[in-house]
N, C-alpha and C positions, 0 to 999 in steps of 0.2 A: 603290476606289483613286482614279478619277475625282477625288470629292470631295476627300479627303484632299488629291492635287493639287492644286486650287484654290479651297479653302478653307479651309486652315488657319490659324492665325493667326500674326501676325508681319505682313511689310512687303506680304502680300496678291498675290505675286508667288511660284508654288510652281517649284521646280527639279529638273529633271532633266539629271545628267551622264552623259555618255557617255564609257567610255576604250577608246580605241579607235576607228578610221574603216576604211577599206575596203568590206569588205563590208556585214557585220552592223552593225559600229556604224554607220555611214553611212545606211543604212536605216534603223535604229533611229530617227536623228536625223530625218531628212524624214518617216517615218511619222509621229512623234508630233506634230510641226508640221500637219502634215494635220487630224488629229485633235484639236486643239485650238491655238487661238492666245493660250491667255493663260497659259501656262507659259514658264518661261527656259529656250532648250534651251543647254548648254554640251557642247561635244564636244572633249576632250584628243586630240592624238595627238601620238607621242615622235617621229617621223619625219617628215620632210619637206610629205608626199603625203598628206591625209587620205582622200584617194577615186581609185585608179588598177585600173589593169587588170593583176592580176598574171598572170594565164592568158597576157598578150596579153607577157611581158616573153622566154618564148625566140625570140619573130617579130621582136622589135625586134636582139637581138642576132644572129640571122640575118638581116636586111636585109631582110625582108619588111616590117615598119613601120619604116619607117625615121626618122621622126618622135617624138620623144619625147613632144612634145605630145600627141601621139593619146592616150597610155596614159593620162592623165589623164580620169578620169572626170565629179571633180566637185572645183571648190577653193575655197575659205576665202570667195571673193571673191562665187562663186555661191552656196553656202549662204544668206552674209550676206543678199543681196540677193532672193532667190527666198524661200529660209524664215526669215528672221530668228532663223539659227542661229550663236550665238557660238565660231566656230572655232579651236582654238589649237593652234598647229603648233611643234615643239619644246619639247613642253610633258611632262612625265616622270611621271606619276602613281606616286608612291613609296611611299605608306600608305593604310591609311582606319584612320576613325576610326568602330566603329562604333555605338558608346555617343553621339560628338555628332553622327552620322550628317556625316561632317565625311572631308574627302582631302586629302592635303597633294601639291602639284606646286612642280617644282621648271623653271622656265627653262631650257632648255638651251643658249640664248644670253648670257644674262646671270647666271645662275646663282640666280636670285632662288628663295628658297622662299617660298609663298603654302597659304593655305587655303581651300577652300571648303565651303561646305555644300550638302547637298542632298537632295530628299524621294525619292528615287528614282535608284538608279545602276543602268547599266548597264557591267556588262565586257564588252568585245571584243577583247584584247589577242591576240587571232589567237595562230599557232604559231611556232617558230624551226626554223629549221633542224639537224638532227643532224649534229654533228661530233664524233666519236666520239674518245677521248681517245688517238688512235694515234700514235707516235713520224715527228717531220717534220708533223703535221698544219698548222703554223702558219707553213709555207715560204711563200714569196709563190709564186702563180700557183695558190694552190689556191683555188678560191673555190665558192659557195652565191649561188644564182638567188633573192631572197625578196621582194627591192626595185624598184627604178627604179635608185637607185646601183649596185645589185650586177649589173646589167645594162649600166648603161655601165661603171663597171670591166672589165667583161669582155670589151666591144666595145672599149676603151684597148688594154686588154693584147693582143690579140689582134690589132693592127694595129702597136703599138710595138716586140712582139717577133716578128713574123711568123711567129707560130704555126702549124706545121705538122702538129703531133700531139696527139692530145687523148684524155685518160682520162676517162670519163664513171663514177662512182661509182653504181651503181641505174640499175636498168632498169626503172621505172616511169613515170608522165606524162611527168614531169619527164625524165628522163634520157632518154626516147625521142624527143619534141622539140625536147631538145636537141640529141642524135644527125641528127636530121635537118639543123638548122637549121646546125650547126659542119659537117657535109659538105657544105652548099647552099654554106658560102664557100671550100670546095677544100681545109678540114681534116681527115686521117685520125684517126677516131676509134677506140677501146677502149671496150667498155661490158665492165665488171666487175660484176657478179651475184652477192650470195650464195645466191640460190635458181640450183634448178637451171632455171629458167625466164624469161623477160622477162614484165612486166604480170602480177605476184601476183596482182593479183586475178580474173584469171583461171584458171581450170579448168587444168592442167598439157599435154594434148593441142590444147585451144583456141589453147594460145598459141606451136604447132609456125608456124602459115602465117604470122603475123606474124614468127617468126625466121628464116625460111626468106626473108620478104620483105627481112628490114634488111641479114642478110648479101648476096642481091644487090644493094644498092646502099650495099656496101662497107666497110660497118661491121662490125669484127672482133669478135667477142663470145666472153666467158669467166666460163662460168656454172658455178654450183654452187660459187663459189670466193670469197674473203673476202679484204679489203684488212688486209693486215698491218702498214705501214709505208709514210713517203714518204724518199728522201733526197734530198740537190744531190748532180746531177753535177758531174763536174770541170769543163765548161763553166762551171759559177756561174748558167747559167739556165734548163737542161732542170730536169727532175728524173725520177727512177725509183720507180715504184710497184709495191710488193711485196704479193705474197699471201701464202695460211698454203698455197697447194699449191705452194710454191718459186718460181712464176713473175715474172719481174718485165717490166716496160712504160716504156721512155721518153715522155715529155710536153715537151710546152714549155707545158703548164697541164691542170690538172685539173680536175673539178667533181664536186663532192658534189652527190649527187640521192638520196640514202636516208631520207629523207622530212623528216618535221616530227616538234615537240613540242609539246605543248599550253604555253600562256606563263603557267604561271599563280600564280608568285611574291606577285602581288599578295593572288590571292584567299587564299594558303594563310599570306601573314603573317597575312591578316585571320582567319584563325581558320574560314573559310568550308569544308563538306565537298566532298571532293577522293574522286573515284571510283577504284578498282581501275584503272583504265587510265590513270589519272594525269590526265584531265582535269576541270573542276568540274563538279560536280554538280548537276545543275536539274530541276524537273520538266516536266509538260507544257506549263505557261506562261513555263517557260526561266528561273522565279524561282528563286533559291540555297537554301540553307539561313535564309539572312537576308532575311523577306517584303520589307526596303528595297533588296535589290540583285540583279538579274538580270545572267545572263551568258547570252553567245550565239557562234556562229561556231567556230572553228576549239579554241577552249579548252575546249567543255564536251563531254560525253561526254552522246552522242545513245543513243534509243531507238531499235533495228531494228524496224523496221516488220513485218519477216517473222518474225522469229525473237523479237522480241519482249527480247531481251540490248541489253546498255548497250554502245557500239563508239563509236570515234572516228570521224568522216567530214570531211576536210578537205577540203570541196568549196563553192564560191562561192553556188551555190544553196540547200542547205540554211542555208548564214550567211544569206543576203538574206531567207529567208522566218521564220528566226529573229528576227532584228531584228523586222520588221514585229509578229510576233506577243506580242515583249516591249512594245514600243511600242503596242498595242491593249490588254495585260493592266494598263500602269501606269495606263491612261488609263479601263479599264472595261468597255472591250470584252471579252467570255466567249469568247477564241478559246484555243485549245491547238494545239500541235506534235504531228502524226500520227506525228512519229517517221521515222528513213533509209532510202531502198532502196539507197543507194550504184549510183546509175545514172550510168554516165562514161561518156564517149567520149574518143576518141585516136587524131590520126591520123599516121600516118608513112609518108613517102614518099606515094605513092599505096595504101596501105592503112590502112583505119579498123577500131578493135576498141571495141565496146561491151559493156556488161555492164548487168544492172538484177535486184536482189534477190538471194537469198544462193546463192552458188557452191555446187558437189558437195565443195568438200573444206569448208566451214561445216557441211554439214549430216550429213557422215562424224564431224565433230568434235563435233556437238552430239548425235548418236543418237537411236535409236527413243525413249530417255525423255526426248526434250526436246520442246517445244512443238508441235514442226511432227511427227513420229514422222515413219512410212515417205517412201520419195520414191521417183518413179520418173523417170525421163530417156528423149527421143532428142536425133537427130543428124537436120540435113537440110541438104541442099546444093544450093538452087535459084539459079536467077539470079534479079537486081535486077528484070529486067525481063524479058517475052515474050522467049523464043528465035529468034523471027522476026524483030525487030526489032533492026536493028544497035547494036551495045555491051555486048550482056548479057552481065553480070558475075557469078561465083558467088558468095553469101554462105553461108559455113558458120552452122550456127546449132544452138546448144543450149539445150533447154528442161526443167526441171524441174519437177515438181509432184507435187502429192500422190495416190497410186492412190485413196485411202478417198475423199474427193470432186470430185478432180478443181483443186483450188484453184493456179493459179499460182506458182509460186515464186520460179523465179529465171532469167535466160536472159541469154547470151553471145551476141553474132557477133563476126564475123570476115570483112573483104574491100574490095572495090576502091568498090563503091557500093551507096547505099542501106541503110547498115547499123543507122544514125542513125533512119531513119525507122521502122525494127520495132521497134528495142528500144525508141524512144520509146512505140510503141503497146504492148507488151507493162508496158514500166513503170505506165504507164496502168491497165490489166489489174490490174495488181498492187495498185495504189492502192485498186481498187473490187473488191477480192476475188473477182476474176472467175475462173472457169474455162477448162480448154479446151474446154470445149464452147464457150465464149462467144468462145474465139479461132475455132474453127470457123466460128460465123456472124457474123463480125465485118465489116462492110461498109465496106469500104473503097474509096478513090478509085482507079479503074484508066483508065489508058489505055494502050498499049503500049509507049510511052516511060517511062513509070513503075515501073509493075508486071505483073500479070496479072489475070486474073479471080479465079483461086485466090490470093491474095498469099502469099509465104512465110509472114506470121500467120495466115495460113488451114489452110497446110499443114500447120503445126505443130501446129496445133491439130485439124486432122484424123489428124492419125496418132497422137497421143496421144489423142484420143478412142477409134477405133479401139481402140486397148488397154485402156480400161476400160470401155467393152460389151463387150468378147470378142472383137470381130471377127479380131483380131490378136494377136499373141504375140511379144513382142520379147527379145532376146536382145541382149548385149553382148560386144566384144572381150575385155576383161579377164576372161573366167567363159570362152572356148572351150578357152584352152589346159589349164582340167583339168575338160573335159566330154570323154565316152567316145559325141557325138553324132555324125551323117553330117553333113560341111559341104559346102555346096554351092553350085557356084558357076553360077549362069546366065546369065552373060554369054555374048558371039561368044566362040567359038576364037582370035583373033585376042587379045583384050583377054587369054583366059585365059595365051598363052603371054606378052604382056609382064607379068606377075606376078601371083601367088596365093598363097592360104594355103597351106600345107605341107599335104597333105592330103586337099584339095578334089576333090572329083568335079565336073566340067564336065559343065552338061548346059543349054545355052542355053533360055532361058526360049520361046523358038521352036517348042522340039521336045519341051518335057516333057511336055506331055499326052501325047504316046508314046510316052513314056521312063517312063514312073511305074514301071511294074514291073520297073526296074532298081536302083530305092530299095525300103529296107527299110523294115516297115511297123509292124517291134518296136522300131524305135530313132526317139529322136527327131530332125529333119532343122533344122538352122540354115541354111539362104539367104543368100544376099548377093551383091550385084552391083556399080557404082562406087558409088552415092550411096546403094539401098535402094529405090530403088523399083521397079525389074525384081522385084526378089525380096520384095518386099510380096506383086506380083501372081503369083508362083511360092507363095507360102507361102498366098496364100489358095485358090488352086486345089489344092496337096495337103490343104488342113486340109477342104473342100469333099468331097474322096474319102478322106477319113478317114485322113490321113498324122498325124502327131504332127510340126508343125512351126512355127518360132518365122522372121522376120525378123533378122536383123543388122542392127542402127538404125546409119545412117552409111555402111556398104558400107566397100567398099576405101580410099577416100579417110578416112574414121575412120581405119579399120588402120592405113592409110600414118604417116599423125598419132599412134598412138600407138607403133606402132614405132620410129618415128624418136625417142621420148620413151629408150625401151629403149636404144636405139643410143648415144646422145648420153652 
């Protein structure tokens, strides 16, 4: 393709357009300038800001950036001058042409339509925002975070009508930091949920400490429940948002955060293949169905790296390594897309929730006959850092992987610090098909202020090793309430009376070596204490005198977690 670029015939000058800026396209453009300097690069974009920081737009309108300038990544001015990239801002790519290999754009300031040509296109036309076709949807004061504009709109409104109450639409990134950010300037918010959870893509129990953390500071939440409708109150400037369970919420403004849509009008006039999830189709060099035009970023539907299934991942990083990677295939370079692990982070309030490779309810959904087959899971609850050393923090932490070899899957935390730093290593893990064995002897940087000698990726990975040598035997919350086993709990007396299983025999892990011949030795005995590790070490000294007994992965603090799932 290389050649083809700059050497085809005609005015000796080959062209590549880019539609689309931000992430991917933006990338795309500086990559291939890298990569060669005797190409024309052309980069369309419909809006303003061909290069901004949308991650960074709910800090600007909570007063954390307070600078608009900042959000600006990279503009028309820079390109020009740095890559000798022709940037056009207000510019509306409306067609292609794919027979004269040919786009039609149309002015957005002057209205001018124009044509050009080119030996290679790149789509980036990123996602829009879902606003779903519900009655009052198009009241003023309801708005969608996508922009820079849609960010100062929102910082306007919110100062001109001294908004005091605010419904947040989705509890996901978006709508979580937003939740933060409309309470940091003294606005009571609503976050309205139609999952019965905050943060989908987390595990259902996972995502208890993060709810638990938003309602103490203050944010009302109503989950499991679907937005029906908006009206005007009879003031003329609140308004009332109605669900389908009867409820309704005054606002003096709203915000939809129920996610995105892939933008991809353009590609599907052109005749170009459009994936089952609705976004375009690419392979592993991010090229379309048409060898002359790649698309990238938030429009095409990615490969999971785990699961190996075609999913949408509207996340900044996978766009930026996209771009690069179209921009290396138009020019010659042999590179390919490995494909998503969908690793986020997110933090609210003083708590961070991360995630990297595919959750337990993906792999409930995909079953034993899909790619990945069996999986098995714990739960563990260390701190950030040595317990001796002041600040340490607990991170909840859940890991997945496969029994038959031990292969990484997917893992969740959840907490106050350090949460960012494991799942980063465990994504890592994931990337090089590593095992837990290989989190077991993972060498990591410790000092006490950090971590520990054992890091929580250590631990993790020694307790699931542990289960596939045999050494251990783990057992889950969800399978006790219809097992006919002894549960047992080894905590102090003290821990046992503020609360336990219905059930539970007390027999503190202190005293059980003299207590063994009070358990039975026909049934089998489930352990558990707060976090699991008292009762690791109860369950390997009954399995050691020949008891039939399994650990409780996660202890009480799971329990609590998934109880409160029940409750709720």
């Amino acid at each position: 393709m290389k050649r083809d670029m700059e050497n085809k015939e005609g005015d000796g000058k080959q062209r590549l357009l880019i539609v689309g800026g931000v992430a991917g396209g933006a990338s795309c453009a500086a990559r291939a300038r890298r990569m060669s300097e005797k190409i024309e690069i052309i980069m369309f974009e419909r809006g303003r800001y061909v290069s901004f920081a949308n991650c960074g737009l709910p800090y600007y309108v909570g007063n954390v950036i307070t600078d608009e300038r900042d959000l600006l990544v990279a503009t028309p001015n820079l390109f020009r001058r740095r890559f000798n990239i022709d940037v056009r801002l207000q510019s509306d790519v409306r067609a292609i042409d794919r027979q004269k290999q040919e786009i039609e754009v149309q002015n957005l300031q002057t209205g001018e339509i124009y044509h050009e040509k080119y030996n290679a296109l790149v789509l980036a036309p990123g996602a829009s925002p879902i606003r779903p076709p519900l009655p009052g949807i198009d009241l003023p004061a309801i708005y969608s975070i996508r922009t820079i504009p849609d960010s100062r709109q929102i910082r306007d409104w919110i100062i001109e009508r001294d908004v005091k109450q605010a419904v947040i639409v989705g509890g996901g990134f978006i709508g979580l930091e937003m939740a933060e950010n409309l309470t940091r300037r003294g606005i009571s918010v609503t976050i309205i949920e139609m999952m019965p959870q905050l943060m989908p893509l987390l595990d259902p129990e996972m995502a208890v400490p993060l709810q638990e953390h938003v309602i103490a500071n203050g944010v009302n939440l109503c989950l499991g429940d679907a937005v029906s409708g908006f009206s005007r109150n009879n003031d003329g400037n609140s308004i009332t948002v109605s669900t389908k369970s009867g409820k309704s919420y005054s606002a003096d403004m709203v915000l939809l955060a129920i996610g995105v849509r892939p933008e991809i009008s353009l590609a599907r006039e052109a005749g170009l293949e459009i994936g089952k999830l609705g976004g375009i189709r690419v392979n592993h060099q991010m090229r379309t169905s048409d060898e002359h035009i790649w698309a990238v970023g938030d429009a095409v539907e990615a490969c999971d790296f785990v699961t190996g299934e075609w999913t949408l991942i509207p996340l900044a990083g996978p766009a930026n390594r996209q771009g690069r990677i179209a921009a290396d295939t138009i020019l010659g370079r042999n590179s390919s897309f490995r494909g998503v692990q969908a690793t986020a982070v997110c933090k609210v309030f003083n708590m961070t929730v991360a995630a990297t490779g595919v959750s337990e309810r993906t792999l409930r959904r995909t079953g034993s006959t899909g790619k990945i087959g069996e999986y098995e899971k714990i739960y563990l609850h260390p701190g950030h850092h040595v317990n001796y050393y002041p600040g340490a923090k607990p991170i909840t932490i859940k890991l997945l992987f496969s029994p038959a070899n031990g292969r990484v899957l997917g893992a969740q935390a959840v907490g106050e610090e350090g949460v960012d730093k494991r799942i980063d290593v465990i994504s890592m893990a994931i990337q090089k098909g590593a095992t837990v064995f290989d989190l077991e002897e993972a060498e990591l940087c410790y000092a006490p202020q950090f971590g520990a000698a054992k890091d929580p990726v250590n631990i993790a990975g020694m307790i699931a090793s542990n289960i596939l040598r045999g050494d251990a035997a783990v057992a889950h919350w969800e399978d006790i309430d219809r097992t006919q086993s002894t549960i047992l709990d080894v905590r102090e007396p003290g821990e046992f009376l503020m609360g336990h299983y219905d059930g539970a025999i007390n027999i503190p892990l202190g005293t059980l070596r003299d207590r063994m011949g009070d358990l039975p030795r026909d049934k089998e005995i489930l352990a558990y204490c707060s976090v699991g590790q008292r009762s690791y070490y109860a369950s390997r000294a009954l399995r050691l005198n020949g008891f039939k007994a399994k650990n409780v992965s996660g202890g009480m603090t799971t329990y609590l977690a998934r109880k409160s799932l029940k409750s709720s």
